[in-house]
C-alpha positions in Angstrom: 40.9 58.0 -75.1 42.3 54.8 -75.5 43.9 54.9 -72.1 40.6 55.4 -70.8 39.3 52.6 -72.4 42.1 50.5 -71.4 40.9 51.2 -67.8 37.5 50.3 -68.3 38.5 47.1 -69.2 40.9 46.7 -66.8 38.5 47.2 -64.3 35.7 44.8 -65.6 38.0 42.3 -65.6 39.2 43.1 -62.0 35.7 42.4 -61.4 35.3 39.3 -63.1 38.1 38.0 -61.1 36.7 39.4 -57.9 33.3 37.7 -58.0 35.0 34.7 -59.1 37.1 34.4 -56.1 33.8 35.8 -53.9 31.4 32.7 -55.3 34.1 29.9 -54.5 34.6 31.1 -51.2 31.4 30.4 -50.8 31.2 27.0 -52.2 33.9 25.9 -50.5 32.0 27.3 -47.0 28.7 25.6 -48.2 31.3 22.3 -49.0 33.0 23.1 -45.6 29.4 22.4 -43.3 28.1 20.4 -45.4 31.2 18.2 -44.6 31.3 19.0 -40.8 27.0 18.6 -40.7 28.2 14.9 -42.5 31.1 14.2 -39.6 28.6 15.1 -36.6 25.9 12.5 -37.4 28.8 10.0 -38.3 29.7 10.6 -34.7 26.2 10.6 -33.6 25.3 7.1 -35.7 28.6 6.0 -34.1 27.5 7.2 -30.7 24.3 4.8 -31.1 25.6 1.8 -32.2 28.3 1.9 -29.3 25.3 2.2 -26.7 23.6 -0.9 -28.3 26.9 -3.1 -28.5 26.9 -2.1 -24.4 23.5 -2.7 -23.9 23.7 -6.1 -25.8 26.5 -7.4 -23.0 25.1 -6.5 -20.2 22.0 -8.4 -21.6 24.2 -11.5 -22.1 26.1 -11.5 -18.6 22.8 -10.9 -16.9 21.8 -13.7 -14.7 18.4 -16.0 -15.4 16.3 -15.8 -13.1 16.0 -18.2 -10.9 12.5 -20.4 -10.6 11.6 -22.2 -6.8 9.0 -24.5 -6.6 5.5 -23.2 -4.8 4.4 -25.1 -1.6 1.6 -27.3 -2.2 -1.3 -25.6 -0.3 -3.1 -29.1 1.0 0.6 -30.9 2.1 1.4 -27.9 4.0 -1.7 -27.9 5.6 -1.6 -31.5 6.6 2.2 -30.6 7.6 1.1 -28.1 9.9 -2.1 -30.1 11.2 0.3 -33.4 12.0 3.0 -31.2 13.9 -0.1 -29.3 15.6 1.7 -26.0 14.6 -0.7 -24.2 12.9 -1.5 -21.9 15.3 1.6 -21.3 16.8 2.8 -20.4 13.3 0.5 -18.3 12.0 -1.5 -17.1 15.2 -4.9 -18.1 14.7 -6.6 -20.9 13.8 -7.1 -22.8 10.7 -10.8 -21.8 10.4 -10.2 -18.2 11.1 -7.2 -18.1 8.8 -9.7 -19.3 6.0 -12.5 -16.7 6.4 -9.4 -14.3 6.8 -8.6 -15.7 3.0 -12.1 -15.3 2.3 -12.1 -11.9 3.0 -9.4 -10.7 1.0 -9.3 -13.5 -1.8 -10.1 -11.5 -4.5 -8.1 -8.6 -3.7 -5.1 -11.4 -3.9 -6.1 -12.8 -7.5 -3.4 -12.6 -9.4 -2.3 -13.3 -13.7 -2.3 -17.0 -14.2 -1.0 -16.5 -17.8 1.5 -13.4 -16.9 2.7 -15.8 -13.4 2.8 -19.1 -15.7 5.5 -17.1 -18.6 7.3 -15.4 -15.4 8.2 -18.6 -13.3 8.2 -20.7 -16.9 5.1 -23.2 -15.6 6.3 -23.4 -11.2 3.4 -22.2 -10.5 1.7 -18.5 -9.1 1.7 -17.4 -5.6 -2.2 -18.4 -4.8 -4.0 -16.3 -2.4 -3.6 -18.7 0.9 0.4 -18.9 -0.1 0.0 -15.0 0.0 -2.1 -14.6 3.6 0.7 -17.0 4.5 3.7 -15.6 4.1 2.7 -12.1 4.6 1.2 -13.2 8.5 4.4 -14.5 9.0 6.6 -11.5 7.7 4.5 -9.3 9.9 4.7 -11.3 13.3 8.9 -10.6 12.8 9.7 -13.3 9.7 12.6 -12.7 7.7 12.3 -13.0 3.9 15.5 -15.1 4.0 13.7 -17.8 5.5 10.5 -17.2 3.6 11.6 -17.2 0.2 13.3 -20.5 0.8 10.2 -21.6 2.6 7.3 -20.6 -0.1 9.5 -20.4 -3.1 9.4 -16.8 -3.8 12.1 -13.8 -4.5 12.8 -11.2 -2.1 11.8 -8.6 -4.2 8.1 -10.6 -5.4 7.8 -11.2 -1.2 7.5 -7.6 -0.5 5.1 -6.5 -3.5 2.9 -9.1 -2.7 3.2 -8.1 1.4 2.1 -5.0 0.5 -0.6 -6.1 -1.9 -1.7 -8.0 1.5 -1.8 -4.5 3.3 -4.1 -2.7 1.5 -6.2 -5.3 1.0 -6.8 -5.7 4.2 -7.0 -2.0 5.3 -10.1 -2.0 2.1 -11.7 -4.8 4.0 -14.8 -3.2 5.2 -15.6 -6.5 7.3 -11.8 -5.9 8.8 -11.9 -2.2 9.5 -11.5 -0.9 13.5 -15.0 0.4 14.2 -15.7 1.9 17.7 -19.4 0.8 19.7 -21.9 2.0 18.5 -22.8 4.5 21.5 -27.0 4.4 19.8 -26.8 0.7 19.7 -27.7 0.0 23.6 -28.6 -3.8 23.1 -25.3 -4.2 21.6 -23.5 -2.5 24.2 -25.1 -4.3 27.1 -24.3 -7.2 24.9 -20.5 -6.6 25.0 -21.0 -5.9 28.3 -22.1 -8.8 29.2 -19.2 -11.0 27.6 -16.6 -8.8 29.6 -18.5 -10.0 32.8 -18.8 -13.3 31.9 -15.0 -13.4 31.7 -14.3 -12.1 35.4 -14.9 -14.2 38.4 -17.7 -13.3 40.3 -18.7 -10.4 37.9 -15.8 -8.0 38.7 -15.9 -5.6 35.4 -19.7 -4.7 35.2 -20.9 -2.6 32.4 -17.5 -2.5 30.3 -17.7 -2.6 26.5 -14.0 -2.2 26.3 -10.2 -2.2 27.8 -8.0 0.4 26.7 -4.3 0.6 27.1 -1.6 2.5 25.3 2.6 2.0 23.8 5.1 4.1 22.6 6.1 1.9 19.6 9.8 3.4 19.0 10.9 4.3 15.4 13.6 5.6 13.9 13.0 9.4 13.9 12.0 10.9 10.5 13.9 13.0 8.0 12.6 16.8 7.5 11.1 15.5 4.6 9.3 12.7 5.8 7.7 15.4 8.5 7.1 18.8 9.0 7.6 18.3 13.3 10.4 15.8 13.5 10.3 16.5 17.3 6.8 15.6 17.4 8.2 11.9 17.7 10.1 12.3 20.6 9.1 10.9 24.4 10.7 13.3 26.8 9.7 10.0 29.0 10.8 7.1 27.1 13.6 9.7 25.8 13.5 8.2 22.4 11.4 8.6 19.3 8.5 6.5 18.7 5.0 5.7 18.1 2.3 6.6 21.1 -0.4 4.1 20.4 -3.8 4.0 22.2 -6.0 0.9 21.4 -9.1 -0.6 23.1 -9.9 -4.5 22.6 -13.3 -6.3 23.0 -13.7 -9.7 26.1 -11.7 -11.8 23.4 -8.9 -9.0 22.7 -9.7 -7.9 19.3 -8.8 -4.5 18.2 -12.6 -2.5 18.0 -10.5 1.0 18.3 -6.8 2.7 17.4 -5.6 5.8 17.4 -2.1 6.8 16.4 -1.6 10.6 16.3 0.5 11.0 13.1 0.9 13.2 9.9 -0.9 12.0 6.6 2.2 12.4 5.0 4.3 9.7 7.4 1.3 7.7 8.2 1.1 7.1 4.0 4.8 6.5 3.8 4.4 3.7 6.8 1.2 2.0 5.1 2.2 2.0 1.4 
């Protein structure tokens, strides 16, 4: 009997022992992640300051920018007017370039305050500067020249050429418009100013002259078009553009058609 009580005690204290060693294994796992969970955002805090320290140089080295003077509108105008090359420079005249400014003027507007804190008080690109420069980028100008010429970056030169674009492909007044085929007094109107352009009345009852280009391109990816080979002239044998326009007597563009995706037609506009 006392044996047997011997062993129960033996046993309870077995089990004593036992849950002992059981609850400090599992304080020192508990101890274990909490100390590895403690490591990982020391690594992660770590992590974030070295990415700031980085980003802090390559804020210091960066270069300032670098602010031109704008052209003074009225000197370049009487610049142009005393070396009579106003129209050889921008291809038109001075009173058509200013209804052309007219037109698109407020589609050129841009922030005064925004441009003064950019260029630190050298003044913002003014809708005739704009007009300007993008007339001359499109008849083959390079921005090299320009940006030294109207005091503008490479990168500020092609936004506001494009800004140019669409504003004047949303120029209602600007828009290629066909004859209206209803509008007879118009047409024998038109008519009339092609005749009065030939010598003894050769063209007689033409509204229009119509002629056509392959403009060549470089051919498009698969991405850019669904029918790459659409673009190639078996005749030209090269890719391109074909082009059909028609012009009024004084050779303004009344009509265009240029057989092209949506897709590439958006990429070449925008």
């Amino acid at each position: 009997m006392s044996s047997s009580f011997m062993s129960d005690d033996s046993d309870s204290s077995f089990d004593s022992v036992l849950d002992d060693s059981v609850l400090n294994s599992d304080s020192s796992a508990d101890e274990e992640q909490e100390d590895r969970g403690l490591l990982r955002r020391r690594q992660q805090l770590s992590a974030v300051l070295l990415m700031r320290v980085i980003l802090q140089d390559q804020r210091s080295i960066r270069h300032e920018k670098w602010n031109s003077y704008r052209i003074v509108w009225n000197k370049y105008l009487q610049q142009m007017h005393h070396q009579n090359e106003f129209c050889e420079t921008f291809r038109m005249s001075l009173p058509t370039f200013e209804k052309l400014v007219a037109l698109v003027r407020k589609d050129l507007l841009v922030d005064e305050l925004q441009a003064y804190r950019s260029c630190k008080g050298f003044g913002s690109c003014y809708p005739e500067m704009i007009v300007a420069f993008s007339l001359r980028w499109l008849s083959g100008g390079q921005w090299q020249d320009l940006k030294i010429v109207y005091g503008i970056s490479r990168t500020y030169l092609l936004v506001l050429v494009k800004k140019f674009i669409r504003a004047v492909l949303a120029c209602e007044e600007l828009a290629i418009k066909l004859p209206d085929n209803n509008n007879m007094d118009k047409l024998k109107k038109q008519a009339a100013q092609f005749e009065s352009k030939t010598s003894k009345s050769v063209f007689r009852g033409c509204v229009g002259v119509l002629d056509g280009i392959l403009v060549k391109i470089h051919a498009p990816t698969a991405k850019e078009s669904e029918n790459v080979l659409a673009y190639f002239s078996g005749h030209y044998k090269c890719d391109g553009l074909n082009v059909q326009a028609m012009a009024d007597h004084l050779g303004r563009f009344f009509f265009l058609l240029l057989p092209l995706e949506v897709s590439l037609m958006l990429m070449l506009l925008l």
